[in-house]
C-alpha positions in Angstrom: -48.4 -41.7 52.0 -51.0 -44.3 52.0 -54.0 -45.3 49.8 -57.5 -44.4 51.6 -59.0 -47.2 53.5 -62.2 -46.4 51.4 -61.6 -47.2 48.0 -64.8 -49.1 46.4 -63.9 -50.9 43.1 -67.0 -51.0 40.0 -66.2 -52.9 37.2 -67.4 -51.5 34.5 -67.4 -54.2 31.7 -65.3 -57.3 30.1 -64.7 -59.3 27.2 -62.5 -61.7 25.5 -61.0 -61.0 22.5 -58.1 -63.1 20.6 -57.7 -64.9 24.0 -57.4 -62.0 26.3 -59.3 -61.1 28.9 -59.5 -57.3 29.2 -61.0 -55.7 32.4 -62.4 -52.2 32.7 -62.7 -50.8 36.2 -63.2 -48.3 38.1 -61.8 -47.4 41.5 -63.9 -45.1 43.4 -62.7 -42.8 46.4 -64.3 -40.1 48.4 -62.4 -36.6 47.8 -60.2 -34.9 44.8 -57.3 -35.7 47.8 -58.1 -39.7 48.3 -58.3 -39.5 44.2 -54.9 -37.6 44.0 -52.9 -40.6 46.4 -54.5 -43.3 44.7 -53.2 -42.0 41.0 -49.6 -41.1 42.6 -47.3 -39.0 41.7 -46.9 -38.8 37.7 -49.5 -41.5 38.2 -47.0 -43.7 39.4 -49.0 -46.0 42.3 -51.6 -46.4 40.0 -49.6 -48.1 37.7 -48.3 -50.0 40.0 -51.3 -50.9 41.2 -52.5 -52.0 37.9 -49.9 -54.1 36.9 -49.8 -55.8 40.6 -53.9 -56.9 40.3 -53.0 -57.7 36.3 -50.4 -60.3 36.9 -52.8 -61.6 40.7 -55.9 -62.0 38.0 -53.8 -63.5 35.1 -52.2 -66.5 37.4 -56.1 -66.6 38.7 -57.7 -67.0 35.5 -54.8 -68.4 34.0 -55.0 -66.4 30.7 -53.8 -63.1 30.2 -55.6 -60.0 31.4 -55.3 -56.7 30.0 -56.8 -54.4 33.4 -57.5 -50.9 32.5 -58.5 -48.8 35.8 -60.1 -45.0 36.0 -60.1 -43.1 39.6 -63.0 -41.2 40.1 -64.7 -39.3 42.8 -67.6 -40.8 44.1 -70.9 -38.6 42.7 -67.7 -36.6 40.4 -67.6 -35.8 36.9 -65.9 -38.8 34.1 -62.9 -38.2 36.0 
């Protein structure tokens, strides 16, 4: 399976602290479904996912980056 063409990243908020840069996000999909393939099984892609954009943003910034990211329906709960 395949991650939805619509995914629509927010970040939330950053800040540096003891020389890391930690990253709060938030992707945001359309449906419970588009929500379910971006997570993964046993959250699995997500985690990949993470760690892929975490080691892309530390080279980029050239410090390291701690990314934390939520998926959440769009107009949902705190997912």
């Amino acid at each position: 399976k395949e991650v939805p063409y619509r995914v629509n990243q927010v970040n939330r908020t950053w800040r540096m602290e003891s020389g890391v840069l930690h990253i709060y996000t938030d992707l945001v999909v359309s449906t419970k479904s588009h929500k379910k393939l971006v997570i993964g099984p046993k959250g699995d892609l997500l985690q990949r996912i993470t760690e892929d954009a975490q080691r892309d943003l530390t080279d980029r910034f050239g410090m390291p980056v701690e990314l934390k990211l939520w998926v959440r329906e769009k107009g949902g709960q705190n997912n």
